[in-house]
C-alpha positions in Angstrom: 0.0 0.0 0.0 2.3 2.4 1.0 4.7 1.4 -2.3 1.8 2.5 -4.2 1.4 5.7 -2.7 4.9 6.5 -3.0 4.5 5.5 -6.6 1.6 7.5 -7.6 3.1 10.5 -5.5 6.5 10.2 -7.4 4.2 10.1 -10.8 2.2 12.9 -10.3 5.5 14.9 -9.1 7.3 13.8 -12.5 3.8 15.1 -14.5 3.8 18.5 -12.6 7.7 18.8 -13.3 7.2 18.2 -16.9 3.8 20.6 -17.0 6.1 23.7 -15.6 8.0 24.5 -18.2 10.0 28.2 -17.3 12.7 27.8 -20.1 9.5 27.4 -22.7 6.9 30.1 -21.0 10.6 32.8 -21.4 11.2 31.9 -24.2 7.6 32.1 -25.7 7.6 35.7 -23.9 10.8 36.9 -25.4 9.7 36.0 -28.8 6.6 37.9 -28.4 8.0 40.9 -26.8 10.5 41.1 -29.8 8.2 40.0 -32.4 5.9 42.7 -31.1 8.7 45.3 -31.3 10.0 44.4 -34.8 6.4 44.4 -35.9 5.3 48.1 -34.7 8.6 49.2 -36.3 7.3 49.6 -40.0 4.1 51.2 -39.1 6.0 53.9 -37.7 7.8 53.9 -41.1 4.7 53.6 -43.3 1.8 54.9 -41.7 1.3 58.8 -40.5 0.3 58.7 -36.4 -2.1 61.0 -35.6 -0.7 63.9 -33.3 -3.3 63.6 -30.9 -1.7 59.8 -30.4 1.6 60.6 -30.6 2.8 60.5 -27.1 0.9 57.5 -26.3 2.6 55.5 -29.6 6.1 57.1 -28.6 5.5 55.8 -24.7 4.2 52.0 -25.9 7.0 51.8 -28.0 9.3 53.0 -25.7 8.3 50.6 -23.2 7.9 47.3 -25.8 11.6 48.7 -27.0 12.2 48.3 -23.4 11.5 45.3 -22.6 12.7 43.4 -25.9 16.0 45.1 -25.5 15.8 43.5 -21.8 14.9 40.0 -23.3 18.2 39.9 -25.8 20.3 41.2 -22.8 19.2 38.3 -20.6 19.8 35.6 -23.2 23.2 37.3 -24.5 24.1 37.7 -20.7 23.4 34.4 -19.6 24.9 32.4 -22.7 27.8 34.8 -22.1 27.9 33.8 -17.9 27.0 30.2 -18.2 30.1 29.8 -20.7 33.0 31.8 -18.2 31.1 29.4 -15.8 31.4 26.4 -17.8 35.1 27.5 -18.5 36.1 28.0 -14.9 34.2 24.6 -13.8 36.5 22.6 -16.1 39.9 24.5 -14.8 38.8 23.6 -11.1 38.2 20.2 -11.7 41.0 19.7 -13.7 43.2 21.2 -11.0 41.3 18.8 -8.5 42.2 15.7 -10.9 45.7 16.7 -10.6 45.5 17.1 -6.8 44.2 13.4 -6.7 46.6 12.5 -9.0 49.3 13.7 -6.8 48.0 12.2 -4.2 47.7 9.0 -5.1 50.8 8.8 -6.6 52.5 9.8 -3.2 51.1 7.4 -1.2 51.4 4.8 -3.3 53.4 2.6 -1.3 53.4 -0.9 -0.1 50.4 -2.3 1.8 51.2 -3.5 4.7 51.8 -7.2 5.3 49.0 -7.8 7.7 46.8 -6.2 5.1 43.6 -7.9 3.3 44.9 -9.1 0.0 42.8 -10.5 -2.9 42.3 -14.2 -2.9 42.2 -13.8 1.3 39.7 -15.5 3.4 37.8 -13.1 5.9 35.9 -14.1 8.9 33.6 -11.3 10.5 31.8 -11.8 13.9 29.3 -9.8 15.5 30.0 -8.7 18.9 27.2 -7.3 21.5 
């Protein structure tokens, strides 16, 4: 019963995990922010605003200009960041592979000759 439970609980997590999608939802959002940006730019070009709505057209595109230029910065920034990141990650663990390296090879010794070797028999007893 309680197997069961655990299961369906661990299914339903997994299907709510998969449902939330954040990298999907930003990237639907950035597409539209920019594909609404790029779209208002030729009727600006090719259409006459009224001058009664001309503050209100310079303030929406101001603030869609805004926010697309905010939505290339992020995914510049972050491919930018997540590669120095990526960079540095490699040089510490290489230096760590080294370290272990080194360490290995210095106490690489002889074992002792009252230790376990392969083919040895081992008896272990439980004691209260």
């Amino acid at each position: 019963m309680t197997r069961d439970l655990d299961a369906q609980v661990r299914k339903a997590l997994k299907k709510v995990a998969r449902d939330r999608d954040p990298d999907g939802f930003r990237n639907l959002l950035a597409f539209l922010l920019i594909g609404a940006f790029i779209s208002v730019l030729p009727l600006l070009v090719f259409k006459t605003i009224p001058q009664e709505n001309k503050e209100i057209i310079v303030y929406i595109i101001g603030q869609i200009s805004g926010m697309a230029t905010t939505c290339l910065g992020f995914y510049f920034v972050t491919k930018q960041n997540a590669d120095a990141l990526d960079l540095k990650r490699a040089e510490t663990t290489n230096e760590a592979f080294k370290a272990v390296t080194a360490t290995a090879q210095a106490a690489s010794t002889t074992a002792p000759t009252d230790a376990i070797q392969d083919g040895d028999q081992v008896t272990v007893s439980k004691q209260l």
